[in-house]
C-alpha positions in Angstrom: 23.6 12.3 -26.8 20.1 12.2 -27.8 17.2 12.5 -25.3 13.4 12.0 -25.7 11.8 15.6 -25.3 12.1 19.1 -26.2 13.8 21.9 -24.1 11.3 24.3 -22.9 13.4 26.9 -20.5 16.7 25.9 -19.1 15.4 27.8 -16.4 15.1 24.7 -13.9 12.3 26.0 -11.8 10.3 27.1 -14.7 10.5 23.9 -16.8 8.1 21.1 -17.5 10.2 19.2 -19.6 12.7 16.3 -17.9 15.0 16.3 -20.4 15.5 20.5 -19.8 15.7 19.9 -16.2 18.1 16.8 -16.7 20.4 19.9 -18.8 20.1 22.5 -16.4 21.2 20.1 -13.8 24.6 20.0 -15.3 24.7 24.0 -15.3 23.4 24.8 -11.9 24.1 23.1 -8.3 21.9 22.3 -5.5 22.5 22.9 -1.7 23.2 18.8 -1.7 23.5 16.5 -4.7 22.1 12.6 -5.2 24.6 10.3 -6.6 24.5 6.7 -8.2 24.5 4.9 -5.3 21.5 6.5 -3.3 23.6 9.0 -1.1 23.5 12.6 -0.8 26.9 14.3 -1.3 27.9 17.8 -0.9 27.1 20.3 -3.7 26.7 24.1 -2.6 26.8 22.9 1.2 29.9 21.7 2.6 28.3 20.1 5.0 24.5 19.6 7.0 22.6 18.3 10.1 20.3 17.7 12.5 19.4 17.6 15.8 15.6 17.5 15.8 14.9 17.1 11.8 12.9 19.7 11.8 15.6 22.8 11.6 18.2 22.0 9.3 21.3 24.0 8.9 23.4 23.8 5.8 27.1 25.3 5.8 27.8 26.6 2.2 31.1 26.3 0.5 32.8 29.2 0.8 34.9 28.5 -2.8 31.5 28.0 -5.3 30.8 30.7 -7.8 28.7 31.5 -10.1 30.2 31.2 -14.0 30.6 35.4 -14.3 32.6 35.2 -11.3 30.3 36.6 -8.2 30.0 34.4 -5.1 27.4 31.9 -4.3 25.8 32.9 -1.0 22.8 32.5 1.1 20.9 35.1 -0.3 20.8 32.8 -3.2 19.5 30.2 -1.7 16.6 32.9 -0.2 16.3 34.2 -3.3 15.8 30.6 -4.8 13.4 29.4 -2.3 11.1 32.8 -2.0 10.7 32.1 -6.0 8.8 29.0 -5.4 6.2 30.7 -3.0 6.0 34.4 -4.5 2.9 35.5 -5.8 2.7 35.3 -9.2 5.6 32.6 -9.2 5.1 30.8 -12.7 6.9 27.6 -11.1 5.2 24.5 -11.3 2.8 23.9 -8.6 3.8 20.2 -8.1 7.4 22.0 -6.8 5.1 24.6 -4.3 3.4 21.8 -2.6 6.6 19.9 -1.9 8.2 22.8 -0.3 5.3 24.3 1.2 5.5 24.9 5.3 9.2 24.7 4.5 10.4 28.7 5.8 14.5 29.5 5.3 16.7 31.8 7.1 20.3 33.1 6.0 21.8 34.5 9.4 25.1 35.2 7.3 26.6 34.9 3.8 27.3 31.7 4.5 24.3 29.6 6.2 21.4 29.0 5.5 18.4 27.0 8.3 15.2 25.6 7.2 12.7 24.9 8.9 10.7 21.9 7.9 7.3 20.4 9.0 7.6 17.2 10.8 5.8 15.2 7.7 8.8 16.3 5.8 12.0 15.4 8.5 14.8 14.0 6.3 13.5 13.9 2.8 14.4 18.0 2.9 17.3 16.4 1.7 15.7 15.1 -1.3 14.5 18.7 -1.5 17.7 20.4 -1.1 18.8 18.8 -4.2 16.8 21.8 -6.1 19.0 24.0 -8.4 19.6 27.3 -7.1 19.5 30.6 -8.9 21.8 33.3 -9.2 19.8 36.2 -7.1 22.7 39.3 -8.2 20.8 38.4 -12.0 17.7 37.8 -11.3 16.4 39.6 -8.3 15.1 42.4 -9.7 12.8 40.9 -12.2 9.5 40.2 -11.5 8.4 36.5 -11.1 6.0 36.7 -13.8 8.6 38.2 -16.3 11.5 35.5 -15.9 10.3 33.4 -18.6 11.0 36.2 -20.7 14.9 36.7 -19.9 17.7 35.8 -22.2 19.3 33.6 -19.4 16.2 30.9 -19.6 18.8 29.8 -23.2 21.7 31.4 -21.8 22.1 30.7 -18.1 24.4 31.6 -15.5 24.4 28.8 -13.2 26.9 27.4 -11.0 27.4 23.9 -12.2 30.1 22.0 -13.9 29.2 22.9 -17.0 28.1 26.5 -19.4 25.3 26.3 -21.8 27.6 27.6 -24.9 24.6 27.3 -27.2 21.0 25.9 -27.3 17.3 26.1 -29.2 14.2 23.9 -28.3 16.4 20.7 -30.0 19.7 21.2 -28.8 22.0 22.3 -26.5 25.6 22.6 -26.3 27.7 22.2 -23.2 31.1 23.0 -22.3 33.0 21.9 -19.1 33.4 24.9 -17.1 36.8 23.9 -15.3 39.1 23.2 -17.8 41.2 20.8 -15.0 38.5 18.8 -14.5 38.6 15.3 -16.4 34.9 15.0 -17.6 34.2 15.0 -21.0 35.3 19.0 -22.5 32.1 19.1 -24.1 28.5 18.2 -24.8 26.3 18.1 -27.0 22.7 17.0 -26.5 19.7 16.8 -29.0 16.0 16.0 -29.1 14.0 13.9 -30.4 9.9 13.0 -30.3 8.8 10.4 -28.1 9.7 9.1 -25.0 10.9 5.4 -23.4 9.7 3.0 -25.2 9.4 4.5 -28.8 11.3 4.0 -31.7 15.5 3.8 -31.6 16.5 7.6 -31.5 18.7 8.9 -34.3 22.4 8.9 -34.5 23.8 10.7 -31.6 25.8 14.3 -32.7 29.0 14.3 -30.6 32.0 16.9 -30.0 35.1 15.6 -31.9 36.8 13.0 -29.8 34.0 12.5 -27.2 31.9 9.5 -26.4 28.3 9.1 -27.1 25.3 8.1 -25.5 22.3 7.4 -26.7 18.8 6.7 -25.3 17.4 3.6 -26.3 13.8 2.4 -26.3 13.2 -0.1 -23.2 12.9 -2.8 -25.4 15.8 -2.3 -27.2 18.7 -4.5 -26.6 22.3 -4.8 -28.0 25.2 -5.6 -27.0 26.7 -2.0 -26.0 23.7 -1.2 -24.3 23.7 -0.8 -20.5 20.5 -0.7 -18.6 19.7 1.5 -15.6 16.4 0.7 -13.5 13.9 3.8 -13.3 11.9 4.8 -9.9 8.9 3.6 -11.2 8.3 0.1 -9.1 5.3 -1.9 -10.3 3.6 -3.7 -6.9 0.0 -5.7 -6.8 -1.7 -3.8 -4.4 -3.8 -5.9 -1.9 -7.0 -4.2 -0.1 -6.3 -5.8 3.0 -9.8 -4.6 4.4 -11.2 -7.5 1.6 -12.6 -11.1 3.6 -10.4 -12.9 1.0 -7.7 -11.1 1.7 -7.6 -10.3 5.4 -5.1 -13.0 6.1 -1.9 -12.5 5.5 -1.7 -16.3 4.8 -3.3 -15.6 1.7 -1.2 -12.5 0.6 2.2 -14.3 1.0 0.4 -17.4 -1.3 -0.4 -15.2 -4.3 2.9 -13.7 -4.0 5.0 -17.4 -4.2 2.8 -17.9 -7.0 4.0 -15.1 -9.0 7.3 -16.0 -11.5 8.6 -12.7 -12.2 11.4 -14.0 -14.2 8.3 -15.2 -16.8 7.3 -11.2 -16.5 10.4 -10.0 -17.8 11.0 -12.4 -20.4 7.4 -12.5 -21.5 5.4 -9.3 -22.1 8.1 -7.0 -20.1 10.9 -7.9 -23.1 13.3 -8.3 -20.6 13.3 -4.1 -19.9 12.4 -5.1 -16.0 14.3 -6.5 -13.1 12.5 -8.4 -10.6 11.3 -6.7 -7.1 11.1 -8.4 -4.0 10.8 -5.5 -1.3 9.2 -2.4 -1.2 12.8 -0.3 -1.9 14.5 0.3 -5.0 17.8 1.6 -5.6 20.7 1.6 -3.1 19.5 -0.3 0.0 21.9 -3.5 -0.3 20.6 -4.2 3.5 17.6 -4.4 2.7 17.8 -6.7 -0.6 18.0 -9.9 1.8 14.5 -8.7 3.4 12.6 -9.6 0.5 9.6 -11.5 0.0 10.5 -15.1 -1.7 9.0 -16.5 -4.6 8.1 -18.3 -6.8 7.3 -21.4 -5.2 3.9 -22.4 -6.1 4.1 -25.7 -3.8 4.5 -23.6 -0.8 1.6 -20.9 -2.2 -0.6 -23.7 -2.1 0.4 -25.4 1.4 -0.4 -22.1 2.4 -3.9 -21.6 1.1 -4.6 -25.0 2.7 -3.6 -23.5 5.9 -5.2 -20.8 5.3 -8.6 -23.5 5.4 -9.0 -22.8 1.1 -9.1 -26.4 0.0 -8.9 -27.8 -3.1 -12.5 -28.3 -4.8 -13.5 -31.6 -6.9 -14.0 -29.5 -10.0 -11.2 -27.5 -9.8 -10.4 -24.3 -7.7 -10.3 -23.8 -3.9 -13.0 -23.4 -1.7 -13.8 -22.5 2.1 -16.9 -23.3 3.7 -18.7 -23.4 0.4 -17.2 -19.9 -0.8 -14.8 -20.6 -3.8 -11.4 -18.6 -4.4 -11.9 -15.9 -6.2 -10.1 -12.2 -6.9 -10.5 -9.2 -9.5 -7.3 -7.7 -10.5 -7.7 -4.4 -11.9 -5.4 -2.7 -14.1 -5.2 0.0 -16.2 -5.2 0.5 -20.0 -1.0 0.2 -20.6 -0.4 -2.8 -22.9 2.5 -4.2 -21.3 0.3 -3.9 -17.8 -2.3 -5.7 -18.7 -0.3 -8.5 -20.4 1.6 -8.4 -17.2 -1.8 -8.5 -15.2 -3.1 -11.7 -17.7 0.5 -13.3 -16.8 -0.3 -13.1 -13.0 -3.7 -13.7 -13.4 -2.5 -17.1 -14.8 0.2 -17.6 -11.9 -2.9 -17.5 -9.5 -5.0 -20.0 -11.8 -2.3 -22.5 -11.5 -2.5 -22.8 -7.2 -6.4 -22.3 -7.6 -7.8 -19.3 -7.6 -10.3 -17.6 -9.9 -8.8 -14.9 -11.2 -10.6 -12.2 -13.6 -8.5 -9.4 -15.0 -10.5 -5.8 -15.3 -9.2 -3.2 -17.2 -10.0 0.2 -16.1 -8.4 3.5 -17.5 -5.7 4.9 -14.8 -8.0 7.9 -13.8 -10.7 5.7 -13.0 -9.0 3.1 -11.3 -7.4 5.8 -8.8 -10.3 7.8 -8.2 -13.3 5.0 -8.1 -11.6 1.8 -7.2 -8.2 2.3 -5.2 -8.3 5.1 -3.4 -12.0 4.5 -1.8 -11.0 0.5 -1.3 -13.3 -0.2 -3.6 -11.3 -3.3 -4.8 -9.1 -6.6 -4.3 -6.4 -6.6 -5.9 -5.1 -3.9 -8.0 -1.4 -3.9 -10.3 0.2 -0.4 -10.5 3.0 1.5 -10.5 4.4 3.8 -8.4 6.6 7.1 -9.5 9.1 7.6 -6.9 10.7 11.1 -5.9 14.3 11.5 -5.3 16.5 9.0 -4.6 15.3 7.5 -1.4 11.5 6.4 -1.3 9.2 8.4 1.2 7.1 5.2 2.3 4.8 7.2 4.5 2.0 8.1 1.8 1.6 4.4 0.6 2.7 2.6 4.0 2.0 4.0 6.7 -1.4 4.1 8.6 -2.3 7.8 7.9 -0.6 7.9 4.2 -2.7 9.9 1.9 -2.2 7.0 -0.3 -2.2 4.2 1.3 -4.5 1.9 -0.7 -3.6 -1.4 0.7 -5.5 -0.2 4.1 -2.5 -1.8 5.7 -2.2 -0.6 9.8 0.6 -2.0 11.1 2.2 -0.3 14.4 5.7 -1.8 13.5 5.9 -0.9 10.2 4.5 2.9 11.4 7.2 3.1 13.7 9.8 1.9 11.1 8.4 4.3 8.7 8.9 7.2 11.1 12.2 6.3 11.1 13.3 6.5 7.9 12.4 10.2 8.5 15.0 11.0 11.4 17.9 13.1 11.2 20.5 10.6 11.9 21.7 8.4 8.6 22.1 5.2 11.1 18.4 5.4 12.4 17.2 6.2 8.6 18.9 2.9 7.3 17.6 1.1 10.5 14.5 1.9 10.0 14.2 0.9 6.0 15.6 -2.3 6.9 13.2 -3.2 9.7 10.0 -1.6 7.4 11.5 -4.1 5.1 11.2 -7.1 7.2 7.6 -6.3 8.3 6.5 -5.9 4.7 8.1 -9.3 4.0 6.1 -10.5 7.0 2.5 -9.1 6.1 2.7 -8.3 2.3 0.1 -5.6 2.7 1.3 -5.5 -1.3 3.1 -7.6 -3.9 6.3 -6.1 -5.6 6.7 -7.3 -9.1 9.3 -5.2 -10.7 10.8 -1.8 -11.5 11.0 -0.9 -15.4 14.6 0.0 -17.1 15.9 1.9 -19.9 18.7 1.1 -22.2 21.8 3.4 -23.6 24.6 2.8 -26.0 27.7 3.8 -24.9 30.7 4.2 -26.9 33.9 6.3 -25.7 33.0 7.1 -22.5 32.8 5.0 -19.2 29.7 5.7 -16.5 28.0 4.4 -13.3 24.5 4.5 -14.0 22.4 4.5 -10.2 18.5 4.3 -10.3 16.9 7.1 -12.5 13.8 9.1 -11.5 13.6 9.6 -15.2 15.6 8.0 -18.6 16.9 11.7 -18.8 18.4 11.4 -15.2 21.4 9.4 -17.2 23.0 13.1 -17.5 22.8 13.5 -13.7 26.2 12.6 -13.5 27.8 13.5 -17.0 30.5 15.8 -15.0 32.0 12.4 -13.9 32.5 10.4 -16.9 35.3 9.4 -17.8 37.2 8.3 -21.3 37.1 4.9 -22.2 40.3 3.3 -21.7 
């Protein structure tokens, strides 16, 4: 297999590089584990719950061990999670604000409670997905001084599989428990660049074992399967704008937009289209999407909306014409995309200028004061279900679209209780009121191609293309 990247530390709380973290995943375990389809499965914890979402108690398998042989307790977990917040900690500050005002307790070998803050409720399960350490090896190092251990090439962890050998360009797995009917061994490589570069090299591959091998997302042949990445792309609307107020006009310049044409056009087909505000997993939801595109109907609704069709072309209302800025920023295949919609809205009558602005700048001067109309970006998404209170809800630190909405607040809340039934409730029903208002339009979510030969694997939404090893330890042969 060959990934996009270098390995820094297989160390998972120490690295900065996805495809080392995407390694290390296979060697260590989390309390819980994210699967293909969106759900949360047991891992270290046998089992979890609930009853206010803000203490959690986790139940840890008695049976896990570490690879030398010594139990996986508690004190692992306290271990793992005192790391993150101890002074001198060289883990990566994105990874101590996510946890921070979380506080753990192991009341015996075999339980461990955390206590959450209530902006956090249910994604501590997204959390609880972190790898823990081994505390009977590491312990008694200082925090500063891990980097500088053999086990950041050589680690012990608790996964399906042992790191038999590895360097900054390789590493080389080997299944752990010889009954299981994964793939006996692996062997990963890197290579410079990322998604989107140039066709990696031939794959290196254990004798007898299936390959797969990262594509660039424009790359298509016929062994290549596609997985969709977390990043969805939406058209953010400031609905504090007079054009844009009414959600009459938001639900027009969405049925304008053919997102079909975005794929096949500057996308290169490495998109599916969007229609909600989820991706991955929510098969509920997928029927509370926003329709499109139906440019007849975008314009009835204009006219409704008292725009009318000017002599000369365009739409006016009492004398003001049509008119919106999208802003994008400086990606290629963004502002092609932007030009394509900007050309969408032409067609039902409204002026449309495209504004390119670097990413920085946009953020900071235009969409996060409200500075703007209309706005095209993408989102990266954490974990495997999307926390929709930053950009959604009334209060969200990111909520650019200005959108207040008591339904949708009390839908996004919750997403955010303990019980799985109210969670799913509540993503279906956020769904349906952002179908209703379109405080934002959903264009698509960019995907990544591999070539697979030998083996046979379910590929779920990826948070990055080097998630596809997430779930190596259940590939099977080829038949």
């Amino acid at each position: 297999m060959t990934l996009p990247g270098v390995l820094d530390t297989l160390n998972p709380l120490l690295s900065a590089s996805a495809p080392a973290r995407a390694v290390a995943a296979l060697v260590f375990s989390g309390l819980v584990a994210s699967g293909v389809d969106g759900q949360f499965r047991p891992d270290l914890a046998a089992s979890w719950g609930s009853a206010d979402g803000l203490t959690w108690i986790f139940h840890l398998d008695p049976h896990r061990r570490w690879q030398d042989g010594a139990a996986v307790t508690s004190a692992d977990v306290a271990y793992t999670l005192g790391l993150i917040d101890a002074a001198g900690s060289p883990v990566d500050p994105a990874l101590r604000n996510a946890w921070q005002g979380v506080r753990v307790a192991a009341p015996d070998a075999e339980t461990i409670v955390l206590t959450v803050p209530a902006t956090l409720g249910a994604d501590i399960l997204d959390l609880a997905t972190l790898p823990i350490l081994p505390a009977h090896l590491l312990a008694a190092t200082p925090a500063d001084a891990l980097a500088l251990l053999p086990f950041s090439s050589r680690p012990i962890g608790s996964g399906a599989y042992r790191v038999v050998a590895a360097s900054s360009l390789a590493a080389t797995l080997q299944l752990a428990d010889a009954y299981e009917l994964a793939p006996r061994q692996l062997r990963i490589s890197m290579v410079g660049g990322g998604a989107g570069s140039t066709p990696a090299p031939p794959p290196v591959a254990a004798p007898g074992q299936g390959t797969v091998t990262v594509l660039g997302t424009g790359a298509a042949t016929a062994a290549t399967v596609r997985a969709t990445l977390a990043r969805p792309v939406f058209v953010f609307l400031n609905t504090h704008d007079s054009t844009l107020a009414d959600p009459g006009v938001r639900q027009a310049l969405n049925l304008a937009i053919n997102r079909q044409s975005l794929i096949n056009g500057p996308l290169h087909g490495a998109a599916l289209p969007l229609r909600g505000p989820l991706t991955g997993g929510f098969t509920e939801v997928d029927a509370t999407g926003v329709p499109g595109p139906d440019a007849a109907a975008a314009s009835a609704d204009l006219q409704a909306a008292g725009w009318l069709a000017a002599s000369g072309g365009g739409r006016t209302r009492q004398g003001v014409p049509l008119a919106i800025t999208l802003l994008v920023d400086d990606d290629p295949a963004r502002l092609a995309v932007a030009q394509a919609v900007a050309g969408d809205w032409q067609a039902i009558g409204v002026k449309t200028t495209v504004e390119k602005v670097g990413l920085d700048g946009l953020l900071r001067d235009f969409a996060v004061p409200g500075h703007y109309q209309a706005a095209l970006l993408g989102v990266q998404q954490r974990g495997v279900l999307p926390d929709l209170a930053d950009l959604w809800h009334t209060g969200g630190a990111l909520n650019i679209s200005g959108w207040s909405d008591p339904l949708a607040d009390a839908a996004v809340d919750a997403t955010r209780a303990p019980s799985p039934d109210t969670r799913q409730t509540g993503y279906v029903r956020f769904a349906q009121r952002f179908a209703d208002e379109v405080p934002a339009i959903p264009l698509y979510v960019p995907t990544v191609g591999y070539a697979v030969a030998g083996v046979r694997l379910a590929i779920g939404t990826l948070n990055d293309p080097s998630d596809i090893l997430r779930d190596a330890a259940a590939w099977r042969a080829a038949s």
